[in-house]
N, C-alpha and C positions, 0 to 999 in steps of 0.2 A: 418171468420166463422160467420154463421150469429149466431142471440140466440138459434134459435129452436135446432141451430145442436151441440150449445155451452151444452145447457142442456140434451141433448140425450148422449153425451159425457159422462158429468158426471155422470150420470144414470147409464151408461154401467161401468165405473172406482168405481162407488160404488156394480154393480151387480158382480165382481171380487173380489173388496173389503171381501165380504159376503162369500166368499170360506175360510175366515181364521177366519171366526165365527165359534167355533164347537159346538156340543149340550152337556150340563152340565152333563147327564147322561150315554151318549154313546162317548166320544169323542176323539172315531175315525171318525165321521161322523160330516160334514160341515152342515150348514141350507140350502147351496144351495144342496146338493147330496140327502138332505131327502127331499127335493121340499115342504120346507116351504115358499121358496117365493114364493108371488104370483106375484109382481110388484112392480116396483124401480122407482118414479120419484125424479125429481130437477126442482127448478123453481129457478131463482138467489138465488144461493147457496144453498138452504135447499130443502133438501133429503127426502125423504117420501119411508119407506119400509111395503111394507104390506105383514104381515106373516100370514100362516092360521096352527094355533095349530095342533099338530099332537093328542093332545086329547086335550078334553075341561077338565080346571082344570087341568092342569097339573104345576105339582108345579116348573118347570124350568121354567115357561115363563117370569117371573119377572128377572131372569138372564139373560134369551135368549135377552129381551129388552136391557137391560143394556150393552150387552156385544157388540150386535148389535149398539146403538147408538155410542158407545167409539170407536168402526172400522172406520161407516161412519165417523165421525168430524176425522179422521186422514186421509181422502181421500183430495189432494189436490183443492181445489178448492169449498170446501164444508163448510158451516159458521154453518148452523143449522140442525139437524136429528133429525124427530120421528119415532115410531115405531106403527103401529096402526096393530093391532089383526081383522081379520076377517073372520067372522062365514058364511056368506051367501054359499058358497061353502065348503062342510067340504074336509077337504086332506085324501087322501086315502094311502096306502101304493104304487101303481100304482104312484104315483109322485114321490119315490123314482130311482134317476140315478141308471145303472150296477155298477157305482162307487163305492156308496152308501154298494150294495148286496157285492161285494168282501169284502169292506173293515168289515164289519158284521162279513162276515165269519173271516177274517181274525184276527178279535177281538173275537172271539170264541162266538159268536151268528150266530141263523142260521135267513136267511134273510127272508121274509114272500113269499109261494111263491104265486100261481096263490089264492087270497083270499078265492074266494067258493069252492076251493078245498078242499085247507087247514081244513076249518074249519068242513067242510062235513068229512074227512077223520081223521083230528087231528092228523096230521105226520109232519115230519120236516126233512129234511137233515140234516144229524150231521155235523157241520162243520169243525169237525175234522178229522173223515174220511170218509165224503162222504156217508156213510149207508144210505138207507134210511128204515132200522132194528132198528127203534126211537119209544120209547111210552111218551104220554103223562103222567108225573108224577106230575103237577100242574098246573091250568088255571092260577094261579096265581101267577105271579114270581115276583120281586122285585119292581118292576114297572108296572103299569098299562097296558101298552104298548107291556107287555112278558110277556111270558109263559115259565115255567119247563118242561124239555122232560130230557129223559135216553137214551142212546143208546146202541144197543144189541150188539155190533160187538165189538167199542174198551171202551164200559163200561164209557162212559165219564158223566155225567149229563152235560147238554148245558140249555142254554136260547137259545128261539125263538122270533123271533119280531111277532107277531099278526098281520094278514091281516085286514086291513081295508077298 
């Protein structure tokens, strides 16, 4: 194998790797399903993952790094990993996988849906049963990131993830 295809290799065994990073806040959701990565390199042996924050200031990223470099150095073939943060492109909710939106619901948040909708409208799918007979009961939920909604059918309060 030559180098080029040797490092592309490990690139792809570290972009795998990164499915079993979860996020500290929500985790049922991986860094890859929320499409925090942006790019995976290797050049002999050391890894380069560049993550683009799902908000700026968000107090998990110092986790997210740490948890992130402790995966890559356990991918075979890997000696060094950083983690570098980048702004130039902000991540939108749109980079989140279908994955991602089940597994949301499935964790009892409803997933964000079409952004300018959303936000024009201030509705959510309950993701407990489907309604979409939801009011917004706070912009402000636990995390920057969510929002409080009610739902009128089975009376549930939910979190929403916030389109971005």
């Amino acid at each position: 194998m030559t180098e080029r295809v040797q490092e592309e290799t490990l690139a792809l065994e570290v972009e795998r790797a990164l499915y079993d990073v979860f996020d500290p806040e929500i985790p049922a959701l991986s860094i890859m399903d929320l499409g925090m990565v942006r790019r995976v390199t290797s050049a002999d042996g050391h890894a380069l993952v560049q993550l683009m924050p799902t908000f700026i200031g968000c107090p998990a990223l110092s986790i997210i790094r740490r948890n992130v470099i402790d995966r890559v150095l356990a991918v075979e073939g890997v000696t060094a990993a950083d983690v570098e943060f980048v702004y130039d492109e902000p991540w939108t909710t749109e980079r989140m996988t279908e994955t991602a939106k089940v597994r949301l619901r499935e964790f009892g948040i409803a997933p964000p849906a079409c952004g300018l909708l959303q936000m024009n409208a201030l509705t959510a799918l309950c993701p407990y049963c489907g309604s979409s007979r939801t009011r917004l009961d706070s912009l402000f939920g636990p995390t920057a990131c969510r929002s409080v909604f009610y739902c009128e059918d089975c009376h549930q309060p939910f979190e929403a993830m916030k389109p971005v």
